[in-house]
ROBA-621102 format. One line per field, with one value per atom (N, C-alpha, C): residue number from 1; atom name; z, y, x. Coordinates in steps of 0.02 Angstrom, whole numbers, padded with zeros to 5 digits. Layout:
# ROBA-621102
k <- c(NUM,...);
a <- c(CA,...);
pz <- c(Z,...);
py <- c(Y,...);
px <- c(X,...);
//
This chain:
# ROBA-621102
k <- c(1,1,1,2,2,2,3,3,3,4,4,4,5,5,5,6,6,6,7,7,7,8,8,8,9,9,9,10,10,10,11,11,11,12,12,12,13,13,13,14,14,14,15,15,15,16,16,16,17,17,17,18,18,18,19,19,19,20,20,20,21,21,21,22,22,22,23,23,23,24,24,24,25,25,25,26,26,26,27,27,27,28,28,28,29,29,29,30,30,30,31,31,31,32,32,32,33,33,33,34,34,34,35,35,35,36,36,36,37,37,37,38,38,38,39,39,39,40,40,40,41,41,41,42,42,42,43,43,43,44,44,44,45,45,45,46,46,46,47,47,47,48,48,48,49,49,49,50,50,50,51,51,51,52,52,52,53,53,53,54,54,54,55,55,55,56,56,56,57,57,57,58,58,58,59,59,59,60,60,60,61,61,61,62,62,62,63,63,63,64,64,64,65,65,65,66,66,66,67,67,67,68,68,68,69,69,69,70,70,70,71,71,71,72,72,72,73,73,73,74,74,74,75,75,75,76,76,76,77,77,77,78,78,78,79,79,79,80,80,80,81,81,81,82,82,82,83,83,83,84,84,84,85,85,85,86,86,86,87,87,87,88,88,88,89,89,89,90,90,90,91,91,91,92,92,92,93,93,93,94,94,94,95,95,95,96,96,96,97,97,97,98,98,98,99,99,99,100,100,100,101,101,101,102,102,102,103,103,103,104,104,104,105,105,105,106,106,106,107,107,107,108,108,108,109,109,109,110,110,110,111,111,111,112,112,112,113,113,113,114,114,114,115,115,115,116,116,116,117,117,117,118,118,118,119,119,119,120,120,120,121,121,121,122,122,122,123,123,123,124,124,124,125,125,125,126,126,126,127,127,127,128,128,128,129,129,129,130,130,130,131,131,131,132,132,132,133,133,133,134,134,134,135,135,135,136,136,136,137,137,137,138,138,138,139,139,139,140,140,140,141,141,141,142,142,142,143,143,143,144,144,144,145,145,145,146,146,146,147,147,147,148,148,148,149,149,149,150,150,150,151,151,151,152,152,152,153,153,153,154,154,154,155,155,155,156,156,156,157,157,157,158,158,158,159,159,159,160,160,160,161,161,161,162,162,162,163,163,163,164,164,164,165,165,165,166,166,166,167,167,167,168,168,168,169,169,169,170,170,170,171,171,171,172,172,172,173,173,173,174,174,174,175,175,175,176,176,176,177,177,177,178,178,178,179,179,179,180,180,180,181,181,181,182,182,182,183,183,183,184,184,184,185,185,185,186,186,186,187,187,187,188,188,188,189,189,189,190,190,190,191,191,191,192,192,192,193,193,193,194,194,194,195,195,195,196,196,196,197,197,197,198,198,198,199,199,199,200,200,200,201,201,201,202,202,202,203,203,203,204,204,204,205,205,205,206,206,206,207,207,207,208,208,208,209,209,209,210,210,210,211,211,211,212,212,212,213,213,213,214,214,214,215,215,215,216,216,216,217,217,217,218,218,218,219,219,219,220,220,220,221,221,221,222,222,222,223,223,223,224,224,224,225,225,225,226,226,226,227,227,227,228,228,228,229,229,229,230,230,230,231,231,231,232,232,232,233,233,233,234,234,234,235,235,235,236,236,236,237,237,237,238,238,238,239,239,239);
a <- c(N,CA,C,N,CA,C,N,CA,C,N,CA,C,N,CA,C,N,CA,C,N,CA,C,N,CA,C,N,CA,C,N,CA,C,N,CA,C,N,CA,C,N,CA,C,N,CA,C,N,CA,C,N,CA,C,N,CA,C,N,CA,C,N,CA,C,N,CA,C,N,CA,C,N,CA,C,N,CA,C,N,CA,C,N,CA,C,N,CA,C,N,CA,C,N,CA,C,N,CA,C,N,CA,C,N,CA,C,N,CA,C,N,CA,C,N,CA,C,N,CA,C,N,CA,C,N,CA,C,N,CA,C,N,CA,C,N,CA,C,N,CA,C,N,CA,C,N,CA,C,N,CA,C,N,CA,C,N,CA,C,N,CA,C,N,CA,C,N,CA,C,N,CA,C,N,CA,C,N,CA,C,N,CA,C,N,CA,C,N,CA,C,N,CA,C,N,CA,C,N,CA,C,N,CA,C,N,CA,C,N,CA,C,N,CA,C,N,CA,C,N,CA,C,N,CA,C,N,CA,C,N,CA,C,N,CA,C,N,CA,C,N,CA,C,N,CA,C,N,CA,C,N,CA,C,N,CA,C,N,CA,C,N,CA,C,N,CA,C,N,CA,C,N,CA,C,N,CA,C,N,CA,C,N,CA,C,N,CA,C,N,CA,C,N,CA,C,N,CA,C,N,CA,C,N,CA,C,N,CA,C,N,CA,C,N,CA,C,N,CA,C,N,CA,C,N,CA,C,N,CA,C,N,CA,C,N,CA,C,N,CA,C,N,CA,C,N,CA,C,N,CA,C,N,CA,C,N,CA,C,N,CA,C,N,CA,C,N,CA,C,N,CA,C,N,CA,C,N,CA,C,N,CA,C,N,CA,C,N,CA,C,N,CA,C,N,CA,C,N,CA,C,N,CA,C,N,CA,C,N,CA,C,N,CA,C,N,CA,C,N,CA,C,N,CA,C,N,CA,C,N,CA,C,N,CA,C,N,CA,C,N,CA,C,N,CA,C,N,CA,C,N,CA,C,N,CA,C,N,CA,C,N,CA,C,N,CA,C,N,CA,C,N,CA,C,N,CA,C,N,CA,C,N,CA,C,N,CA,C,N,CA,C,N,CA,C,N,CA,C,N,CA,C,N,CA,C,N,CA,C,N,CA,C,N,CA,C,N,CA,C,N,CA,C,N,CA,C,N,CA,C,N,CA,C,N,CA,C,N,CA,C,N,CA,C,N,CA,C,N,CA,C,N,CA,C,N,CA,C,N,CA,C,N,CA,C,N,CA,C,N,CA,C,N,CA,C,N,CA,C,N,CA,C,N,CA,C,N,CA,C,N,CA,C,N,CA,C,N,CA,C,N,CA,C,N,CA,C,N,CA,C,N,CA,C,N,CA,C,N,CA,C,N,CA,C,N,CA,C,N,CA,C,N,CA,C,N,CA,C,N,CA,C,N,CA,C,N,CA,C,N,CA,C,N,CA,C,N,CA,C,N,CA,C,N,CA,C,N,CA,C,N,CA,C,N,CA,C,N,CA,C,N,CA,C,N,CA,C,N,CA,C,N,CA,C,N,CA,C,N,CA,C,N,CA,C,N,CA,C,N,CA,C,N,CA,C,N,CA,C,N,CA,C,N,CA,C,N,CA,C,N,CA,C,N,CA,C,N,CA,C,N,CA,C,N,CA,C,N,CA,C,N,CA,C,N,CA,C,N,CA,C,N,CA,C,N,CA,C,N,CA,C,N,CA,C,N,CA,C,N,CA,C,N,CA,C,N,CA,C,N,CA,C,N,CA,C,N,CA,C,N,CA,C,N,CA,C,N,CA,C,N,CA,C,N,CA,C,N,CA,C,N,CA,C,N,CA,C,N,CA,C,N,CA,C);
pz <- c(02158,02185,02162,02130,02119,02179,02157,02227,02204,02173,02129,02151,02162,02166,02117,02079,02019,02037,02075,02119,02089,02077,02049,02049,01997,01992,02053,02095,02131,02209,02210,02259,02252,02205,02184,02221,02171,02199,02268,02318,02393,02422,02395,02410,02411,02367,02366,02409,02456,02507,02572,02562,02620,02615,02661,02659,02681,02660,02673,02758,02767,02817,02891,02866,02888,02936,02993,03011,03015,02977,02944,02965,02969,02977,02910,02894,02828,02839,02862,02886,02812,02842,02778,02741,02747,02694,02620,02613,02554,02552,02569,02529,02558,02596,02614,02569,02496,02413,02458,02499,02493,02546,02608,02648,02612,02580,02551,02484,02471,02404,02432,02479,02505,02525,02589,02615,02568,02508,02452,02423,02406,02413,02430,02509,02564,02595,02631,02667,02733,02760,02812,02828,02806,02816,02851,02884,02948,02902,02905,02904,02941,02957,02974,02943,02932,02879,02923,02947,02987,02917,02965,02926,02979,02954,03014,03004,02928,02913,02910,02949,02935,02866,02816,02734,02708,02710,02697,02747,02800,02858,02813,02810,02783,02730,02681,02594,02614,02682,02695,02703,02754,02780,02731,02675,02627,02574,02551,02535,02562,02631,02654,02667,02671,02679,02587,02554,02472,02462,02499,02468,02538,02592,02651,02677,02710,02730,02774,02829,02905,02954,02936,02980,02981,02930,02928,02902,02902,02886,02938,02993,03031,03011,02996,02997,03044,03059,03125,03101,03157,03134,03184,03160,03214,03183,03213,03207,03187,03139,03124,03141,03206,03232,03296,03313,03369,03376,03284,03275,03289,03301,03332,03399,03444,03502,03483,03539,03560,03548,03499,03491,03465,03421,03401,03321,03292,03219,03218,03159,03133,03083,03069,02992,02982,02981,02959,02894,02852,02793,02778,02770,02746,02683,02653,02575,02542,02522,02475,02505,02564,02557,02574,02583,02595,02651,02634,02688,02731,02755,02810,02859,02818,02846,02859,02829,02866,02918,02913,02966,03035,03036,03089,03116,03077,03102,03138,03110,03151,03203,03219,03282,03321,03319,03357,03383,03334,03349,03368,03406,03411,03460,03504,03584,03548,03495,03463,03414,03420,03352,03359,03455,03480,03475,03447,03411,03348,03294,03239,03199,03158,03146,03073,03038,02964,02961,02919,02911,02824,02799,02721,02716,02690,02653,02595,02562,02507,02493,02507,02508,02444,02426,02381,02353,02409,02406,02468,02460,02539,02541,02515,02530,02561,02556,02599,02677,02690,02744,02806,02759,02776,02792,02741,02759,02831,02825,02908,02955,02958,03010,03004,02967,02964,03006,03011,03012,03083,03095,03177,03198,03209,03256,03242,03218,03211,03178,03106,03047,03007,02991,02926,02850,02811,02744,02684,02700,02646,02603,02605,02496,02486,02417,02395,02322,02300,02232,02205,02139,02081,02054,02054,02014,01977,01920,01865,01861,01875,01851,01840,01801,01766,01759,01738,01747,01811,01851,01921,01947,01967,01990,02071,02105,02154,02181,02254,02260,02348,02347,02394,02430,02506,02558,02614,02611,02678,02718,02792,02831,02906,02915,02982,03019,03071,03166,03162,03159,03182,03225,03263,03332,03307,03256,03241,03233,03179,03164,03088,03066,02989,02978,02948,02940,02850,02818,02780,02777,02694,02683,02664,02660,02610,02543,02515,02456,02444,02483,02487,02529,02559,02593,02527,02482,02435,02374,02344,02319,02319,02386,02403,02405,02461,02467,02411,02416,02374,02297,02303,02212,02172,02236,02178,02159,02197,02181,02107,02105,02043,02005,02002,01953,01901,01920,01858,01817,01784,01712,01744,01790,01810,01863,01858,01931,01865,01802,01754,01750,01724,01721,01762,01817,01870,01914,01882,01916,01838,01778,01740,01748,01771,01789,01852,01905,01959,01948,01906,01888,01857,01816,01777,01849,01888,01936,01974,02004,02044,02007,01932,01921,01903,01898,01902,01954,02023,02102,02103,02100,02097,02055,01994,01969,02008,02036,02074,02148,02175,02230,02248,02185,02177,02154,02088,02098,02177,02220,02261,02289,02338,02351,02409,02453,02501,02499,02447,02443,02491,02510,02566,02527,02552,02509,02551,02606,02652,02583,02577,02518,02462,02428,02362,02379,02431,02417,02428,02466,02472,02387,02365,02271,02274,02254,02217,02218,02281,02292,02279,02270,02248,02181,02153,02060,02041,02088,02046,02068,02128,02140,02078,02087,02020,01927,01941,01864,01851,01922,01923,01890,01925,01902,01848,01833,01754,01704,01712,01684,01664,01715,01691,01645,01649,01576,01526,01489,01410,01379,01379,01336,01364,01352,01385,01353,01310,01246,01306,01366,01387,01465,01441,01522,01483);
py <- c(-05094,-05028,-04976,-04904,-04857,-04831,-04812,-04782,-04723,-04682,-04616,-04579,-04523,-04475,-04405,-04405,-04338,-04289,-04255,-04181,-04143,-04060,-04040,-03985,-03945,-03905,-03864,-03852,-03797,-03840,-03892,-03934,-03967,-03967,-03994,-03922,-03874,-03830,-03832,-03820,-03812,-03872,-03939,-04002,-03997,-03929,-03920,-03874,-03855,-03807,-03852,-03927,-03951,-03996,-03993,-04023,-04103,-04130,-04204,-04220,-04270,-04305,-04243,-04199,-04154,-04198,-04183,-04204,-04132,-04142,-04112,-04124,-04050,-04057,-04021,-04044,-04009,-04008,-03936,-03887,-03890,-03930,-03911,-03955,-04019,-04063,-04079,-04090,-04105,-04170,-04244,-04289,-04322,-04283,-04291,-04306,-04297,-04297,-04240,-04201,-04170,-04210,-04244,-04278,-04346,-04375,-04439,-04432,-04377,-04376,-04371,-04309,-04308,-04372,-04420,-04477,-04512,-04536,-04563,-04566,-04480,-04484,-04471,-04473,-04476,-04503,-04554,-04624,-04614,-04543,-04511,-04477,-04453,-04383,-04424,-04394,-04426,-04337,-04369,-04309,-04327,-04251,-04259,-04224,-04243,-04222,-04216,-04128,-04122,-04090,-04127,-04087,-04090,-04023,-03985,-04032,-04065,-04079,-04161,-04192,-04265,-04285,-04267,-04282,-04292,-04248,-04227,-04270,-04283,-04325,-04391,-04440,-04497,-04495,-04444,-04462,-04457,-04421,-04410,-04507,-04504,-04565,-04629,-04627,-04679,-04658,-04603,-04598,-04617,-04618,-04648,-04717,-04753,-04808,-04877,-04811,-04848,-04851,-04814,-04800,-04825,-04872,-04920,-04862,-04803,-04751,-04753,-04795,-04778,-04787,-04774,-04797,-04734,-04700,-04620,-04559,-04560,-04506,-04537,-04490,-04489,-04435,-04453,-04413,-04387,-04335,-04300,-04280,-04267,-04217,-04189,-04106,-04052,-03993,-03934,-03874,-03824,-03814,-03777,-03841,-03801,-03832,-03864,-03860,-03914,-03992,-04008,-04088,-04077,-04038,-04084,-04052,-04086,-04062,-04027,-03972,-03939,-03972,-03967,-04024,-04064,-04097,-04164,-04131,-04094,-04071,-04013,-04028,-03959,-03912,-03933,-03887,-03892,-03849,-03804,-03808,-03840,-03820,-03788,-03732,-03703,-03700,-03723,-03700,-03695,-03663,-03648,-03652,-03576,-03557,-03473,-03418,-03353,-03339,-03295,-03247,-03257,-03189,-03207,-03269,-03313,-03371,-03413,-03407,-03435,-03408,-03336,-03289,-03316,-03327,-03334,-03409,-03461,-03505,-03520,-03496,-03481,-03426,-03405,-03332,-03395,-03434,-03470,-03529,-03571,-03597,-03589,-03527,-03513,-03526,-03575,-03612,-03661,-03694,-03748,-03752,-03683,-03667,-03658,-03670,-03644,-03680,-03735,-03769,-03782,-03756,-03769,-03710,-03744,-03705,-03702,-03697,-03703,-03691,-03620,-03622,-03600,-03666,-03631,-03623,-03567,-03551,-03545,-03559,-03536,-03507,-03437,-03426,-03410,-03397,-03388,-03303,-03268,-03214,-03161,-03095,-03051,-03108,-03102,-03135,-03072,-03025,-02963,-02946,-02990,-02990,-03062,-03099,-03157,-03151,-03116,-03092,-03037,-02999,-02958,-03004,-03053,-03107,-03153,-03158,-03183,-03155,-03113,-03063,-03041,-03044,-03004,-03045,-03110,-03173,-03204,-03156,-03191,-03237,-03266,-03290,-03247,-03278,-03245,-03271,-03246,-03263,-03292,-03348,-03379,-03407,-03431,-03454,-03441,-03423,-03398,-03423,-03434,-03462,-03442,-03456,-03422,-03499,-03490,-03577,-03535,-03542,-03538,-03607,-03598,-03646,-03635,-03671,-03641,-03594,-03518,-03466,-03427,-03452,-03432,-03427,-03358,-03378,-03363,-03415,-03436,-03405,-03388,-03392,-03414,-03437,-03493,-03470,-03469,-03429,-03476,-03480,-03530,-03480,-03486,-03439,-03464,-03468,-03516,-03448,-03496,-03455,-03440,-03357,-03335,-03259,-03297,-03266,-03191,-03174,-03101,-03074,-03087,-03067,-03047,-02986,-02990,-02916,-02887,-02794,-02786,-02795,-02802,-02710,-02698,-02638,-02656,-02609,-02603,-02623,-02617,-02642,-02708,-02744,-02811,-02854,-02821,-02836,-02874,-02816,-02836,-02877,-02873,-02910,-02968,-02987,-03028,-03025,-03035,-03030,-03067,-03113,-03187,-03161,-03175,-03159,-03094,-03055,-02959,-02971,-03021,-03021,-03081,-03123,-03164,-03156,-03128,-03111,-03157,-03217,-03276,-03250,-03290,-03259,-03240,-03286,-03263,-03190,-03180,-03108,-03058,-03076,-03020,-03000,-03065,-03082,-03061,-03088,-03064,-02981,-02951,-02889,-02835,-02865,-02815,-02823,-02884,-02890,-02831,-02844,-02817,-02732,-02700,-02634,-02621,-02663,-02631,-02619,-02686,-02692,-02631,-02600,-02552,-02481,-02477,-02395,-02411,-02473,-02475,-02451,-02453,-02471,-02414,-02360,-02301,-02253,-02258,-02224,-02223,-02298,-02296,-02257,-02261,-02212,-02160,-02139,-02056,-02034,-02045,-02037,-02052,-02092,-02088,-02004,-02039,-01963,-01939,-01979,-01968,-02013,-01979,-02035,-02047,-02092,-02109,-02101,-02026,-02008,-02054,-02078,-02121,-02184,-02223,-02286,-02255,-02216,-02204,-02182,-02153,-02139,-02189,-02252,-02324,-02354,-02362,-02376,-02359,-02275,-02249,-02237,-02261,-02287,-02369,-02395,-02474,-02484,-02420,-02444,-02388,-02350,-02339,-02373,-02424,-02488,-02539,-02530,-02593,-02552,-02506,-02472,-02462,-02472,-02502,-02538,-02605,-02681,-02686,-02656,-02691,-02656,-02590,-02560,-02592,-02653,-02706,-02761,-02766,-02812,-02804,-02830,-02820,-02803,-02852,-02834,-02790,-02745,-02695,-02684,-02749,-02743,-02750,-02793,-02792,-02706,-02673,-02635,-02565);
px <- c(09992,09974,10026,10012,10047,10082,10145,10183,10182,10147,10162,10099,10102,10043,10055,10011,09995,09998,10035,10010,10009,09970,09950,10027,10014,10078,10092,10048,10045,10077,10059,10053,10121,10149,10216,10283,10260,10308,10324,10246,10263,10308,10277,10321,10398,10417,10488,10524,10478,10499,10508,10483,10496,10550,10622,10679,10676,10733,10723,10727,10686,10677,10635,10603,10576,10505,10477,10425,10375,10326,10287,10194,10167,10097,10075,10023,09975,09927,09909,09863,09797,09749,09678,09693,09717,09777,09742,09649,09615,09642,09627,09671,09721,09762,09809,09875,09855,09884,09950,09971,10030,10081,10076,10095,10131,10064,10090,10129,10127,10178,10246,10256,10342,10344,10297,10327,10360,10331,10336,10416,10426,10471,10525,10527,10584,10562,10593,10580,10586,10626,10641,10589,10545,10499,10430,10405,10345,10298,10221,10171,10121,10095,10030,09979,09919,09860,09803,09795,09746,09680,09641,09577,09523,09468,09426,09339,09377,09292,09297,09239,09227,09238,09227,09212,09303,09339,09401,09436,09420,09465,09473,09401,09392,09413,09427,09462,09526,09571,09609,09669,09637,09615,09616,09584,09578,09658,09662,09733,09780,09799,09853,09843,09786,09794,09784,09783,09800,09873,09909,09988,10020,09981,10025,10084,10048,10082,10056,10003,09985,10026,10106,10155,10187,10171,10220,10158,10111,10064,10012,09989,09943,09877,09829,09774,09748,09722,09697,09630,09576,09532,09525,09532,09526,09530,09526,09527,09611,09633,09696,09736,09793,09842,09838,09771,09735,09770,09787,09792,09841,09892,09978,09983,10018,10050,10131,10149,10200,10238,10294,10374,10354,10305,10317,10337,10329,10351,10384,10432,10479,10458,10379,10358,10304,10289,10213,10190,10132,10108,10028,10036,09953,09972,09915,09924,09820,09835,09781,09712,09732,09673,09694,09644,09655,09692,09743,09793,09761,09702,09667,09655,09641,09628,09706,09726,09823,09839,09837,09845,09813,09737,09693,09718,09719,09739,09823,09871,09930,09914,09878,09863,09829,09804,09763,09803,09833,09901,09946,09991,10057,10073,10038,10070,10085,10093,10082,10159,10198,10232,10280,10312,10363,10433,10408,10476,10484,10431,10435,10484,10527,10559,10551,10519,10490,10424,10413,10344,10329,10299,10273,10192,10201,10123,10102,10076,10043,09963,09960,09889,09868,09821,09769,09785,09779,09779,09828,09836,09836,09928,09967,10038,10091,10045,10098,10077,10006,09999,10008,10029,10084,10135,10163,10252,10254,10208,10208,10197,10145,10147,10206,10253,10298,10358,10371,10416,10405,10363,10334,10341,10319,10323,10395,10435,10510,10552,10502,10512,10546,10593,10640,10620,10621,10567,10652,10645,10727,10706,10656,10650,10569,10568,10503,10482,10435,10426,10360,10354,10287,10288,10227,10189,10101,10128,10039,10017,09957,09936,09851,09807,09740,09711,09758,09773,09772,09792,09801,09879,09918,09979,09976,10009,10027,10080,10084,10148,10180,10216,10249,10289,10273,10323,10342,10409,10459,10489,10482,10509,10544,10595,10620,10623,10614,10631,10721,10722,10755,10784,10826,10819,10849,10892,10896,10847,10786,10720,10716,10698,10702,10638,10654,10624,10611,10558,10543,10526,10537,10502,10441,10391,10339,10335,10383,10403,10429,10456,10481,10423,10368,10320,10254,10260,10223,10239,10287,10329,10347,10373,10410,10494,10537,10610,10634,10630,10668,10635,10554,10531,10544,10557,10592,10628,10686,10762,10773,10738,10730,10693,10634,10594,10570,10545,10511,10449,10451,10413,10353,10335,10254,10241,10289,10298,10289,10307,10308,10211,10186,10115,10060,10102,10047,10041,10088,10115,10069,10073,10063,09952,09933,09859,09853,09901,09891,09901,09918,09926,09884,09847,09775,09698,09705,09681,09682,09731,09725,09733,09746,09721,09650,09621,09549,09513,09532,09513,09526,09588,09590,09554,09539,09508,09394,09395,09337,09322,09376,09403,09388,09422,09443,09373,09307,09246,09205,09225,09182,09146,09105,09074,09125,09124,09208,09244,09307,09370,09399,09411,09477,09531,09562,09643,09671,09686,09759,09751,09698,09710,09736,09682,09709,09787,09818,09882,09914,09886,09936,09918,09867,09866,09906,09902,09940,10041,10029,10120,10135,10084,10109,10106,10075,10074,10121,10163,10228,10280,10250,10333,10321,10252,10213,10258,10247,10285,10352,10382,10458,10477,10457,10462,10441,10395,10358,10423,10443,10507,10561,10577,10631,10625,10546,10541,10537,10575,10589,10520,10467,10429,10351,10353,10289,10231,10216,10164,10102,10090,10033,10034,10082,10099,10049);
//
């Protein structure tokens, strides 16, 4: 039997946001392919692999019991964060599905969250309206990461409970704290798509028959933070 699981690039990165010997839930788990890979490898680390749908429970389910992990990965089926009780875990994983939907499911969960002190996400999309739910409920945002993968870039948010709190601008809101300040190749990529994107959206706007000036003036202040950043990269052949 393989002790190895293939995880996908995207699924790898987040795996690296979670610290050793961490007890861990994975929110929507698919598989349970993210649980049984850390168990794998940290011998310390306990998961749990909730899923909402019968279909995904049972593949869930059959993964951990190919890799003789029904002693440290528990499968659940339930709704969000329904599958764990109060105190039994230190860490939170949503990954890959829409802001919105991370959002809704931690708003629904947060009797559930009061000792967790680790929360990573990785959504799909909407990652500046993560970081405000981050930030408001008293998460501090300490490591952040960019993962491409089948032309899609990703990006990866860890945020622990802390009791000072944490005041994001607008600009670090959209961005990201941690990814402005490092800037990986794919923040170059995905920032110079996201500026064609919105003088597109603006230029549709502004024809309407009644524009909403309050948006077009939020565009139009994020594609000159967006013309900032793109400013620092050397090469501006696609800007």
């Amino acid at each position: 039997m393989s002790r190895t699981i293939n995880l996908s690039r995207r699924l790898t990165n987040v795996a690296s946001f979670i610290p050793k010997g961490a007890r861990f839930a994975d929110i929507g788990s698919d598989h349970a392919y993210l649980p049984c890979y850390v168990c794998l490898h940290d011998e310390e680390a306990e998961g749990i692999a909730g899923e909402v749908n019968e279909g995904p429970f049972q593949s869930a389910q059959d993964t951990v019991n190919r890799y003789d992990l029904s002693n440290r990965v528990d499968v659940r089926l339930g709704d969000g964060l329904d599958v764990i009780e109060n105190g039994e875990i230190d860490l939170v994983v949503v990954a890959g599905m829409g802001g919105s939907l991370i959002k809704t499911i931690l708003d629904e969960g947060q009797a559930r969250l009061s000792r967790v002190k680790r929360i990573v996400v990785q959504p799909n999309i909407d990652e500046p309206g993560l970081r405000y739910w981050l930030q408001w409920h008293g998460y501090t945002i300490t490591d952040e990461g960019m993962v491409e993968e089948n032309g899609h870039i990703y990006e990866i948010i860890a945020a622990d409970k802390d009791s000072t709190g944490q005041e994001l601008t607008e600009r670090q809101l959209l961005f990201g704290p941690i990814i402005l300040n490092q800037r990986p190749d794919p923040f170059y990529r995905k920032w110079r798509r996201e500026y064609v994107k919105r003088r597109r959206i603006i230029d549709q706007m502004t024809q309407a028959a009644e524009p909403d000036h309050d948006k077009i003036g939020t565009f139009k202040r994020e594609l000159a933070w967006i013309e900032e950043v793109l400013h620092d990269d050397n090469d501006h052949s696609q800007y």
